[in-house]
Structure formats: structure tokens, C-alpha cells
Backbone as CSV, one residue per row, in Angstrom:
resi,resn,N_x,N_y,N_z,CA_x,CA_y,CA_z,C_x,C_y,C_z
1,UNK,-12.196,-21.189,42.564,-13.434,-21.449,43.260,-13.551,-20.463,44.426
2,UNK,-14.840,-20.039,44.613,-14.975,-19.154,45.874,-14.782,-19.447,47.097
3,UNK,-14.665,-18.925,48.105,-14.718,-19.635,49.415,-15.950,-19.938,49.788
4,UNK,-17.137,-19.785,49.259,-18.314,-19.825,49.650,-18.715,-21.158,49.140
5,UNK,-18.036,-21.028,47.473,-18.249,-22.044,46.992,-17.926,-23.448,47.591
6,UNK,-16.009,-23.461,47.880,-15.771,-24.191,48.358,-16.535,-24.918,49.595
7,UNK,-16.980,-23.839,50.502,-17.707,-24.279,51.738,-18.715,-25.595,51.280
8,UNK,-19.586,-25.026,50.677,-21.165,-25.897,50.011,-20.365,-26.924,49.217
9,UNK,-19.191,-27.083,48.869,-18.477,-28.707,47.671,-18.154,-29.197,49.177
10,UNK,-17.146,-28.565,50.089,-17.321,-29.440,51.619,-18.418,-29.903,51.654
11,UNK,-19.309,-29.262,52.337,-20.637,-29.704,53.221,-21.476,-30.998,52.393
12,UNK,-21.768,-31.083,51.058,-22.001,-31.437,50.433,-21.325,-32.756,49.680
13,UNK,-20.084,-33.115,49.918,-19.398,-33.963,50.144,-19.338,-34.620,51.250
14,UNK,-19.278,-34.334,52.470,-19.354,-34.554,53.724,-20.529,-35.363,53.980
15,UNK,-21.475,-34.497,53.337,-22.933,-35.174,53.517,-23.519,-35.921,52.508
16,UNK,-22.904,-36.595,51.476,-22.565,-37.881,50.567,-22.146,-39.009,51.354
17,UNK,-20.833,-38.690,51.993,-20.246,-40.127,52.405,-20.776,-40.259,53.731
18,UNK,-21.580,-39.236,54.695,-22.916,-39.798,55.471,-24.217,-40.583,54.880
19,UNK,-24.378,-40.035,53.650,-25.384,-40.639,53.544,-24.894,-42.341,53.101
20,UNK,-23.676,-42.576,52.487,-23.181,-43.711,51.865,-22.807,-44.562,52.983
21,UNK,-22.281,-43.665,54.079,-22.106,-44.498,55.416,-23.368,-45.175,55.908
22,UNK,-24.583,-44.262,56.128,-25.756,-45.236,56.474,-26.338,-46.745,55.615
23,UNK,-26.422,-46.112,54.240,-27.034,-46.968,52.989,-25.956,-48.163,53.688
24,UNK,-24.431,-48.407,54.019,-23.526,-48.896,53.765,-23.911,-50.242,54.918
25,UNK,-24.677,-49.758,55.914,-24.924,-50.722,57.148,-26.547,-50.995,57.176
26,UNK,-26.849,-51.248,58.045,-28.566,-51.472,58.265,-28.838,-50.358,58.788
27,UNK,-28.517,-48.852,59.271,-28.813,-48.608,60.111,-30.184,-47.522,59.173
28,UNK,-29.971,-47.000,57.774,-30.212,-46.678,57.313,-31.921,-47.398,57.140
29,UNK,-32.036,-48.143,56.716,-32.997,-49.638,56.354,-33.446,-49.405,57.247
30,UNK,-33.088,-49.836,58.894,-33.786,-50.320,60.158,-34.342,-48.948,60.202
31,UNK,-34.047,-47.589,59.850,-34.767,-46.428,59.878,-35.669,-46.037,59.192
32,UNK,-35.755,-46.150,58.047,-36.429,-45.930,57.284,-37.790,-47.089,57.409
33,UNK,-37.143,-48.267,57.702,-38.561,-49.315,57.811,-39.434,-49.038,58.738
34,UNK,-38.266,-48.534,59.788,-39.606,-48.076,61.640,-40.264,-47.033,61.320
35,UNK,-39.348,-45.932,60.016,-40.592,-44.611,60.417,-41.905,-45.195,59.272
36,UNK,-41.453,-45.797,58.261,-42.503,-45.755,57.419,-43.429,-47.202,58.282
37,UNK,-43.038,-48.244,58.808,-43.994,-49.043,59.751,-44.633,-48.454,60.535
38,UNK,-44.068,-47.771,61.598,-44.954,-47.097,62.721,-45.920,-45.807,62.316
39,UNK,-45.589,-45.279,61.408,-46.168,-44.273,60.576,-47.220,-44.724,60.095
40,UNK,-47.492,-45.748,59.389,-48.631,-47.149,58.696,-49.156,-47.303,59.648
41,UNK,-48.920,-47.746,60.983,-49.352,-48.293,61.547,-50.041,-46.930,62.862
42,UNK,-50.070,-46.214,62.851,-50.595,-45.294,63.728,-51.687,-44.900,62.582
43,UNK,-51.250,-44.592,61.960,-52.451,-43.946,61.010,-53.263,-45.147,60.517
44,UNK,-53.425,-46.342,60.168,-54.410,-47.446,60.134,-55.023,-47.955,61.380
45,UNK,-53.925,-47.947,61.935,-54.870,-49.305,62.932,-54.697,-48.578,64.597
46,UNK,-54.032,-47.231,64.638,-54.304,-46.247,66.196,-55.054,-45.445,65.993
47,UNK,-55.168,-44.959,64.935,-56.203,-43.362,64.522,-57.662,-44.231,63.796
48,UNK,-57.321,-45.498,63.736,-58.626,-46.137,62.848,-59.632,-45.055,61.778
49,UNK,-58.333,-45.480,60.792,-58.553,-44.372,59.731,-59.891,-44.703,58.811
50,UNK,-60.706,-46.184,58.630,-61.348,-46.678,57.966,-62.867,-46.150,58.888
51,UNK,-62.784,-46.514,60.175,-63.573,-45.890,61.424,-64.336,-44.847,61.175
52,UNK,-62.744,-43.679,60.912,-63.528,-42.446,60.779,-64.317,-41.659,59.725
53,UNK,-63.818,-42.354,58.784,-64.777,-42.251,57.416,-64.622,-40.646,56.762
54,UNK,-63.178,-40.026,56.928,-62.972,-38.822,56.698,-61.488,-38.672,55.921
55,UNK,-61.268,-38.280,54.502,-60.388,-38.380,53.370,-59.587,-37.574,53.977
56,UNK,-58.625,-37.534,55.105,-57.848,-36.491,55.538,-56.248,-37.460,56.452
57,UNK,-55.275,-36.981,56.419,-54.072,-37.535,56.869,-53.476,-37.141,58.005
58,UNK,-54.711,-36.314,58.650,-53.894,-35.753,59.965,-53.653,-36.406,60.798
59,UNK,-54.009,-37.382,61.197,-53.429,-38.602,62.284,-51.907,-38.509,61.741
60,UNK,-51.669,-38.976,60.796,-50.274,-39.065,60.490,-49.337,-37.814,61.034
61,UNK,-50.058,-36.572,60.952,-49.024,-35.035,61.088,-49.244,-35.399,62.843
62,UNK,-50.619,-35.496,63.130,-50.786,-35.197,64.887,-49.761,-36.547,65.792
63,UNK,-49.378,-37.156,64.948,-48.049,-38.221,66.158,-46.681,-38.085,65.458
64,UNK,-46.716,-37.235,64.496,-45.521,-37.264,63.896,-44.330,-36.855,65.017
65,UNK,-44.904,-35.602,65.583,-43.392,-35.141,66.269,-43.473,-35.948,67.651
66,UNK,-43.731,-36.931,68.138,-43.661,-37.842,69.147,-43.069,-38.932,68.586
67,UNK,-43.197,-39.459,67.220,-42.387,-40.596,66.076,-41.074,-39.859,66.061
68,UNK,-40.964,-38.800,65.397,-39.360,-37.807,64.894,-38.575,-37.861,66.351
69,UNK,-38.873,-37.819,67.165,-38.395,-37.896,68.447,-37.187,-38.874,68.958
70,UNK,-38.000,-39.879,68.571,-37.346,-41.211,68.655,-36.444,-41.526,67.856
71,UNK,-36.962,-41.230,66.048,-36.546,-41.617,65.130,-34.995,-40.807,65.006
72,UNK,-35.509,-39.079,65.351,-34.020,-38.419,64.985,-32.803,-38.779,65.612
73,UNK,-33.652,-38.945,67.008,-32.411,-39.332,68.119,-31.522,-40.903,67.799
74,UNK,-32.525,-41.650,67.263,-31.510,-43.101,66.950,-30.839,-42.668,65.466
75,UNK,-31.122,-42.126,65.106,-30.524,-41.532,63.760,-29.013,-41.122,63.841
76,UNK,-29.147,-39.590,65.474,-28.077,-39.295,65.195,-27.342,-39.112,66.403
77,UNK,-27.368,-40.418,66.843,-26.602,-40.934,68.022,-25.450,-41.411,67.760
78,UNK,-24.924,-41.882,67.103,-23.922,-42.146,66.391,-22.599,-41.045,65.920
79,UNK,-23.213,-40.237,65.550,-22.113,-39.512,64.424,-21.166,-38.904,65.334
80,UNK,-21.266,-37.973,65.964,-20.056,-37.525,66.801,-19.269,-38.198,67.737
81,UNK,-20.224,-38.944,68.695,-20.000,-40.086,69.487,-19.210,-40.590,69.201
82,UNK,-19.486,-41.370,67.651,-18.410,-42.508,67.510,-17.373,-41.620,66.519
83,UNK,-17.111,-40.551,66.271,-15.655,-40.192,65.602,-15.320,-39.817,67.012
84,UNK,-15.472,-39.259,68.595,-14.985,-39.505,69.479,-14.631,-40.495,70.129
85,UNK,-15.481,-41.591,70.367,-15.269,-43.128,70.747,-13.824,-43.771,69.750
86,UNK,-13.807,-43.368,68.265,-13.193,-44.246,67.901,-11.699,-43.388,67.709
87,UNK,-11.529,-42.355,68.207,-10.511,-41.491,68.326,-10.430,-40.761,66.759
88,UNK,-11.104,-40.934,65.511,-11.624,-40.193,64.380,-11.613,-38.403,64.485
89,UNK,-12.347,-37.474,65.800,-12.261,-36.486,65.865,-10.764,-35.960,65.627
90,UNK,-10.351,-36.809,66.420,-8.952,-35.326,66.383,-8.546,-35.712,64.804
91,UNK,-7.946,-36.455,63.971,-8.156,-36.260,62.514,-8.929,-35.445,62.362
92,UNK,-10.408,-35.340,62.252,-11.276,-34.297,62.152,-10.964,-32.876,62.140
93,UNK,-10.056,-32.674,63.596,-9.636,-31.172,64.074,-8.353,-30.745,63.261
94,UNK,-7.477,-32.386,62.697,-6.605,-31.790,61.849,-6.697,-31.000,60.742
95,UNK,-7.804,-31.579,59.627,-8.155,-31.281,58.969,-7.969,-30.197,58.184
96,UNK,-7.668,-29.478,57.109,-8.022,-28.079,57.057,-8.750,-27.586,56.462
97,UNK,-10.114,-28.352,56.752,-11.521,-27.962,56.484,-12.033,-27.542,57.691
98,UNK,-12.488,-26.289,58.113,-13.193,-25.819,58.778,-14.022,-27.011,59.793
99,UNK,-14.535,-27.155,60.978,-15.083,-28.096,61.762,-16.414,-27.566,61.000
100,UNK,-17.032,-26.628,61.096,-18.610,-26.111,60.841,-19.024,-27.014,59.185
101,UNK,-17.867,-27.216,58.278,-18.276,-27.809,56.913,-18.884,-29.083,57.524
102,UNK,-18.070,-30.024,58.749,-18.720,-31.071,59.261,-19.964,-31.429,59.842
103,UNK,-19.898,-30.556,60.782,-21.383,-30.055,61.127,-22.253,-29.931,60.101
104,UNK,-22.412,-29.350,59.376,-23.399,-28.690,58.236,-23.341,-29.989,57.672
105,UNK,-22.504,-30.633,56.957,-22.538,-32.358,56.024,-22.994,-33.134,57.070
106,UNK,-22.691,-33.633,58.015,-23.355,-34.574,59.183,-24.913,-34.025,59.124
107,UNK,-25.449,-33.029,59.413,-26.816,-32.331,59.370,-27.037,-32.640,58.091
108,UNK,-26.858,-32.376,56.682,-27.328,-32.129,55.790,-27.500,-34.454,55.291
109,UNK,-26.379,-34.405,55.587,-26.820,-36.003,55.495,-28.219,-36.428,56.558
110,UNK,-28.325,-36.417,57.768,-29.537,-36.672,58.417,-30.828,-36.064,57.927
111,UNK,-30.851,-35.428,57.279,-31.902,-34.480,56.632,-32.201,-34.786,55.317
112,UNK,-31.274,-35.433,54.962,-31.583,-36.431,53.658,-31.742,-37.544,53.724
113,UNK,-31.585,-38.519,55.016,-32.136,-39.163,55.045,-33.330,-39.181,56.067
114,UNK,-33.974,-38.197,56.700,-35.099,-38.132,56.780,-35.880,-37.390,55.564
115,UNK,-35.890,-36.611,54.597,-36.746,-36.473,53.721,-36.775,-37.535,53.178
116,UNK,-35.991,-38.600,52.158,-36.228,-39.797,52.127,-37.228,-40.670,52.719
117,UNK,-37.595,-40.934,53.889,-37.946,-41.584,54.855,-39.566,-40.935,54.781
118,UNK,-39.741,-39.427,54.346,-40.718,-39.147,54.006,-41.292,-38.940,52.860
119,UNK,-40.594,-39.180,51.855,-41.182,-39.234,50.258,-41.006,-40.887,50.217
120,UNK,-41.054,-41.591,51.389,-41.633,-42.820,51.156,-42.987,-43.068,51.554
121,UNK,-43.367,-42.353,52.580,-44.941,-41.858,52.959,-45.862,-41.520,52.002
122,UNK,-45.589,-40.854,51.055,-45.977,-40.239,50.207,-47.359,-41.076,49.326
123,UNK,-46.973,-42.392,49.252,-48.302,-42.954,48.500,-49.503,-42.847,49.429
124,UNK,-49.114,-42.708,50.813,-50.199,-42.671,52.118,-51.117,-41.635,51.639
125,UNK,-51.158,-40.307,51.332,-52.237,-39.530,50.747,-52.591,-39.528,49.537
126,UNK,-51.394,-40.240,48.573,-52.087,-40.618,47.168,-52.862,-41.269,47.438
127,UNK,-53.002,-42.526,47.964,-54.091,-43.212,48.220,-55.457,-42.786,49.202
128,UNK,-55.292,-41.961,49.821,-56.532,-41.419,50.855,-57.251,-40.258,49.784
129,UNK,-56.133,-39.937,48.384,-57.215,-39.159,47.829,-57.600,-39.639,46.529
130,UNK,-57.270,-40.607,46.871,-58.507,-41.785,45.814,-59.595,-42.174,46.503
131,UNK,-59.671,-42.400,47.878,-60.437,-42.523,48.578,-61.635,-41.607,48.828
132,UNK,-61.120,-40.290,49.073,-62.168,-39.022,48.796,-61.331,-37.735,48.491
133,UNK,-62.139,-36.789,48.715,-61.530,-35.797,48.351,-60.479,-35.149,49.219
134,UNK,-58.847,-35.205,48.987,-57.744,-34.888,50.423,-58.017,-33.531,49.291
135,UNK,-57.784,-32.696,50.914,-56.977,-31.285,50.446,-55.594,-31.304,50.596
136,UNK,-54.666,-30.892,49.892,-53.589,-30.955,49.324,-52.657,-30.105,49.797
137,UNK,-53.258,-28.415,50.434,-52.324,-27.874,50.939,-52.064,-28.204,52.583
138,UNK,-53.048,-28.344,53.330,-52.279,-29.197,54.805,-51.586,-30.225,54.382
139,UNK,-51.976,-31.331,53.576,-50.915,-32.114,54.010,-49.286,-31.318,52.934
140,UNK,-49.461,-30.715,52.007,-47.921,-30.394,52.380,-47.280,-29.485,52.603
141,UNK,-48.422,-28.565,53.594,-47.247,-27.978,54.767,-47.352,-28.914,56.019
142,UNK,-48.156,-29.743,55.753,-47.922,-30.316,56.862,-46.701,-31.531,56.853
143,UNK,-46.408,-31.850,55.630,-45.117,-32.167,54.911,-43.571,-31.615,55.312
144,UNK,-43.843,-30.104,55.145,-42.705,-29.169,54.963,-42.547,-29.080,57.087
145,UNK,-43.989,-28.461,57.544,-43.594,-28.977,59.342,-42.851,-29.938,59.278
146,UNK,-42.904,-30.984,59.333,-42.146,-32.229,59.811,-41.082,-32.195,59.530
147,UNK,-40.660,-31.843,57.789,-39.397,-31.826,57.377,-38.019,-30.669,58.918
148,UNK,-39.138,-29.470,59.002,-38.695,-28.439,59.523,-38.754,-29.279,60.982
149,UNK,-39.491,-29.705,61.569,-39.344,-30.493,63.366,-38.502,-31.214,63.026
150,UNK,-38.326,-32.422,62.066,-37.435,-33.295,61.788,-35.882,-32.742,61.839
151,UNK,-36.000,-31.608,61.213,-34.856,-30.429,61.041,-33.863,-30.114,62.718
152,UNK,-35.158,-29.686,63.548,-34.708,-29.413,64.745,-34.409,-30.073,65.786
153,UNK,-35.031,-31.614,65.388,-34.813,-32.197,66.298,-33.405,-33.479,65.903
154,UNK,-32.779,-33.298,64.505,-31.621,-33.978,64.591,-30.827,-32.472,64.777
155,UNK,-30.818,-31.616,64.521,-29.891,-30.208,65.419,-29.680,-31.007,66.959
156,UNK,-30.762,-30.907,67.571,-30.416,-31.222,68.791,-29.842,-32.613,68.965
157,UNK,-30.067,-33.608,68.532,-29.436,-34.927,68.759,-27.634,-35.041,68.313
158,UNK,-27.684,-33.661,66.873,-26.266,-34.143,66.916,-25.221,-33.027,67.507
159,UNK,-26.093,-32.189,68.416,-25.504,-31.352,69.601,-25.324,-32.221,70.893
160,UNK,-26.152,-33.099,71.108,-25.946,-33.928,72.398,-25.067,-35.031,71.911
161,UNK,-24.785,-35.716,70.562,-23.878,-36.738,70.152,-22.602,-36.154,70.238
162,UNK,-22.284,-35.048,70.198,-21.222,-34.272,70.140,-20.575,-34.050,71.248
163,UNK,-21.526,-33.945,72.177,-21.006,-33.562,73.648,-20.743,-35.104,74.643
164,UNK,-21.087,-36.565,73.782,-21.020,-37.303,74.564,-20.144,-38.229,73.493
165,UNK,-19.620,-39.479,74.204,-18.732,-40.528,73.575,-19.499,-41.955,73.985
166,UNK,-20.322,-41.644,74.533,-21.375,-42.792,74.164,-22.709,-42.855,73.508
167,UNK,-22.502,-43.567,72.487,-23.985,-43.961,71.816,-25.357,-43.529,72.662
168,UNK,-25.661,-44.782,73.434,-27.012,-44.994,74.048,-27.072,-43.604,75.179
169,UNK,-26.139,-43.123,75.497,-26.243,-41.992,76.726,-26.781,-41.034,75.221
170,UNK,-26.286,-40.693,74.295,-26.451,-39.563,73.215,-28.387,-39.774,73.006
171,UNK,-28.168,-41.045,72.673,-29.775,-41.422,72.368,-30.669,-41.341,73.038
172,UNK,-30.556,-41.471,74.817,-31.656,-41.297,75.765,-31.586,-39.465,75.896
173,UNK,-30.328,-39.185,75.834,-30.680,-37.798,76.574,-30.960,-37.029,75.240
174,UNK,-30.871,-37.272,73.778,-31.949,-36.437,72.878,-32.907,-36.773,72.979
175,UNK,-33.565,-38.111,73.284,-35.037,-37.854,73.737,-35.784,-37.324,74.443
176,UNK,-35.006,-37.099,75.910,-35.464,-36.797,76.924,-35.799,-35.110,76.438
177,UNK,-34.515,-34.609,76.129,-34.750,-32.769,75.224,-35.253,-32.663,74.557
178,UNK,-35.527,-33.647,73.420,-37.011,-33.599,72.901,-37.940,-33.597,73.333
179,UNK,-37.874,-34.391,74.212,-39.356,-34.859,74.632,-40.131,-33.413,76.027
180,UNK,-38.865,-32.524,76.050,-39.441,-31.634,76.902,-39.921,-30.901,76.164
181,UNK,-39.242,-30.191,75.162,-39.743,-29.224,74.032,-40.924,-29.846,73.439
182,UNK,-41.126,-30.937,73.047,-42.404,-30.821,73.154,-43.455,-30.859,74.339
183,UNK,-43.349,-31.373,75.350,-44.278,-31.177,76.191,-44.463,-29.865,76.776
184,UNK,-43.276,-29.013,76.814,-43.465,-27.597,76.797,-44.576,-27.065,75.687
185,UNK,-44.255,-27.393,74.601,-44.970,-27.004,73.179,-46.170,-26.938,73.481
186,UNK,-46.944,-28.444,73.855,-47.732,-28.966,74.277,-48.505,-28.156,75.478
187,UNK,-47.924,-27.742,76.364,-48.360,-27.347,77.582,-48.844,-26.270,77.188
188,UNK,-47.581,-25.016,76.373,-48.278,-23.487,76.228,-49.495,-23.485,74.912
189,UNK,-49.625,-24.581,74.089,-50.890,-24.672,73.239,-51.924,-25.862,73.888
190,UNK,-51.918,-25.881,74.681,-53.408,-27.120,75.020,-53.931,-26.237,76.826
């Protein structure tokens, strides 16, 4: 096997028994239910989608990265934290798998379970284009954005889980770095 190869059977393994670790507790569930609830629920009954009388899903894209915010950070508050909290890292460092295969499987698991979380959305514009006519290519790049913010913003949560050994400290202060980058975002486009 190549070393390259080997790398991607790591990472890819790694990011199996993340994803089996979430499925394994609620934490997975309690995530997936808030993004696809609050997601429902901004786009019905905050954007008063019936109101506006227009076959289009952008309410859903325009609060998304203020939802991902929240969502990535409780996501991936956990993972480093607690193989530090529970003394797990240094095993980790024994290892003689490279630390970066971990990284990359911890990431590649959060990223699978946020695409998940968004091909559960998915009947939301099947149904708005029964309703009228949706155009098809915003919503999926506006799909592939989110995937990609969703992308950057568990990077950053499991850079700050990493650097801390508590949960809830990991979880406030990726929001807070989120929440500047976007209001920066925000500031140099509005």
C-alpha cells in the first residue's frame, strides 16, 4: 500500500468511528434535529415564506451561516477537549499514526455529519418547487456555500477544542470567532 494510500485508509477510518461515536450517543440526533428544526422554522414561520408568495429558498441560505455557527461549534466541542480531559491524547501521541491522519478523520467525520444534516433539508426545495417554479442552480451552490462555511467553521471549532480541555469554554469561544468572521464578513459587504 502507498503511503498516500495508507494516509486516506487512516483518515477515513478515523472518521468512521467519529461518525459511529456520535450515531452512538444523542449528540448526533440532538444535532441533526436543531439544524433541521431551526432551519424549518426560520424559513416558515421568520422569513414567512407563505407571506411572500415567491418559489425561492433563500431565507434558508441568508441565516444559514448565523445557524452553522452555533451548530458547528456544539458539534465540535467535544473532540479534542475530551481526548484531553479524559487523558486519551497522549495514547493519541503514542500512536504511530501521524497526529494530522487525526485531524483530517475528526474533520472529515464533522463534515459528514453536517452534509447529512443537510441532505435532510433537501425535501425543503423539493417541495417549494412544486410550489412554483425554484431555480435550481442557487440553491445548489447555495448548497455547496454552506457545505464550504460549514467546512470552515468546524476547522475553527476543532482548532479551539484542541487548544482547550474544557467543553463549554471550546463552545463559547468558537462562537465568539465565528461570530466575528462573520460580522467582519458582514461589515466589509453591507
Amino acid at each position: 500500500m502507498q503511503p498516500s494510500q495508507s494516509a486516506q485508509f487512516n483518515a477515513v477510518r478515523i472518521a468512521q468511528k467519529e461518525i459511529a461515536l456520535f450515531f452512538s450517543s444523542p449528540i448526533a440526533y440532538l444535532f441533526i434535529g436543531a439544524f433541521v428544526g431551526l432551519t424549518l422554522f426560520i424559513f416558515f414561520w421568520a422569513e414567512a415564506f407563505f407571506s411572500r408568495n415567491i418559489a425561492d429558498v433563500r431565507p434558508m441560505f441568508e441565516w444559514m451561516p448565523i445557524l452553522l455557527i452555533f451548530l458547528s461549534a456544539t458539534l465540535t466541542m467535544k473532540l479534542w477537549s475530551e481526548e484531553r480531559r479524559s487523558g486519551t491524547i497522549e495514547y493519541v501521541h503514542t500512536l504511530s499514526v501521524p497526529l494530522w491522519h487525526f485531524v483530517l478523520g475528526k474533520f472529515l467525520g464533522c463534515l459528514a455529519l453536517l452534509a447529512i444534516a443537510l441532505v435532510i433539508t433537501l425535501p425543503l426545495p423539493i417541495t417549494v418547487s412544486f410550489l412554483g417554479e425554484l431555480d435550481w442552480g442557487p440553491v445548489i451552490s447555495g448548497y455547496l456555500a454552506v457545505l464550504l462555511l460549514g467546512s470552515a467553521y468546524i476547522a475553527i471549532g476543532l482548532a479551539i477544542s484542541a487548544r482547550s480541555d474544557n467543553q463549554i469554554v471550546s463552545l463559547i469561544t468558537a462562537c465568539v470567532i465565528g461570530g466575528l468572521f462573520l460580522l467582519y464578513w458582514y461589515r466589509c459587504n453591507h
